[in-house]
Structures are given as C-alpha cells and as structure tokens.
C-alpha angles and dihedrals in degrees: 000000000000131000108247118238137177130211113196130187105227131153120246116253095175134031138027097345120024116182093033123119107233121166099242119206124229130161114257118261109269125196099239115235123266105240080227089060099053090052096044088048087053093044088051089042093044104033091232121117117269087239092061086050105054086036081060095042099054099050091044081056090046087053096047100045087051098045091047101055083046081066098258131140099233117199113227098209113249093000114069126267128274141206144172128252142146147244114228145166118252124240129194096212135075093228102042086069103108133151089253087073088070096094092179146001116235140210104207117195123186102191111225116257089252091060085040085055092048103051088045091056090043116096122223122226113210104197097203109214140169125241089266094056097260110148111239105174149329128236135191126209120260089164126136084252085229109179121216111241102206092186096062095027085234133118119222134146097276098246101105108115118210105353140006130238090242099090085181121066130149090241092254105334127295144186127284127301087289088051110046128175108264114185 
C-alpha cells in the first residue's frame, strides 16, 4: 500500500514568487468508499452480517455525536477519539466576552498511536508531471514518516504513546495571537 501524490509544475500565481514554475504537491485523486462497502469489508473481516454492523455503527455514531456535543472527548475504537471545540478572538476585558467572538466550530480528531503507526510505515508515491499531464518521473518516499500532531502543534514520528515531550501546544492549531484556539 502507498498513499498516492501529484506534483505538478504549475506557475505561482500568489505568494513570494508569482510567475515562477514550481512543481506543487496534492494528494491524488482517490473513489471515495461506498458506505456499503465498508460494511460489507467489516462483515467479511468479523464474521458478523453487514446489517449487525451498520446497526452497531450507527448507534455507536449516534453516541458519539451525543457525547461529544455534551463536551466530552469520545473514542472512536480502533481510530482515535474526537471532540468538538472553537476557534475564537481574544478579548482583555471581562464584558467584551460575547458569543460573537466564536469565529468557527471545530471537529478535533487525535488519531490513535496504531493509525499513527500506520501512516508512519506507509510509503508515499510523488507522480512528477508537467503542466500538460505528461508523466516526468516517480518517486518513493525515503522520509522520516514523521506525523503532524495538531494537538501539541509539534511533528514527531507518531510513535509517542500517551503524551508528548512538548508541554506547550497551541490545542489543535489557531489563528494569530487576536484569534487564539479556544476548546
């Protein structure tokens, strides 16, 4: 298995250099699953009927999606947990905090060690192309397979169990300094 990635030589149109041809990363297209599948994967995997599992599956969603907008952090078995949080501005004084200062809702995911693991151990494949589509080269990974850990703002290779040696950590990523992360 490999996860699939395009470079494409584009030119710039924003940023430091626009007008410039720089090759531009992007994950390959990927079919998105049939939910069906997925059950029908799991049934073959498990030995119990397709029908059980979604039955399952959509009462564990139901619980998770409960749970969650009670403020709780909900494992999702053999995936990682999720909660929900918000992005906000920051104010100095006591009566200038108002519900308008809440600028987006969040979903916030930590992947379990085990699908860190996974994606560490799994090579990447770069298809080099031109801007007209012609193939130039391929590429495999030889990376470090570091993962990004959004909670703690850190990259690292994924492997650290229950905690991480950053003790800082911006709670998933935020804005600037007006716009801080507020779970």
């Amino acid at each position: 298995m490999a996860i699939k990635v395009i470079a494409q030589r584009r030119v710039l149109k924003i940023g430091k250099n626009p007008g410039v041809k720089k090759f531009v990363m992007r994950p390959d297209l990927y079919i998105p699953m049939a939910e069906k599948k997925v059950f029908s994967e799991a049934a073959t995997h498990s030995g119990i009927s397709a029908g059980i599992i979604k039955a399952a599956w959509d009462a564990a969603g139901d619980v998770i999606r409960t749970w969650a907008t009670e403020g709780h952090s909900v494992p999702v078995p053999g995936l990682g947990t999720m909660r929900f949080g918000v992005r906000s501005k920051a104010v100095e004084e006591l009566e200038d905090v108002k519900t308008n200062l809440i600028t987006t809702r969040r979903i916030i995911f930590t992947p379990s060690v085990d699908v860190k693991d996974e994606l560490k151990n799994t090579s990447i494949q770069i298809t080099c192309i031109d801007e007209e589509g012609n193939v130039l080269k391929r590429v495999t990974s030889g990376d470090s397979g570091d993962i990004e850990d959004t909670e703690n703002g850190t990259t690292g290779n994924g492997s650290t169990g229950g905690g991480s040696s950053n003790t800082g950590g911006n709670n998933g990523g935020g804005g600037g300094d007006d716009e801080p992360d507020e779970n």
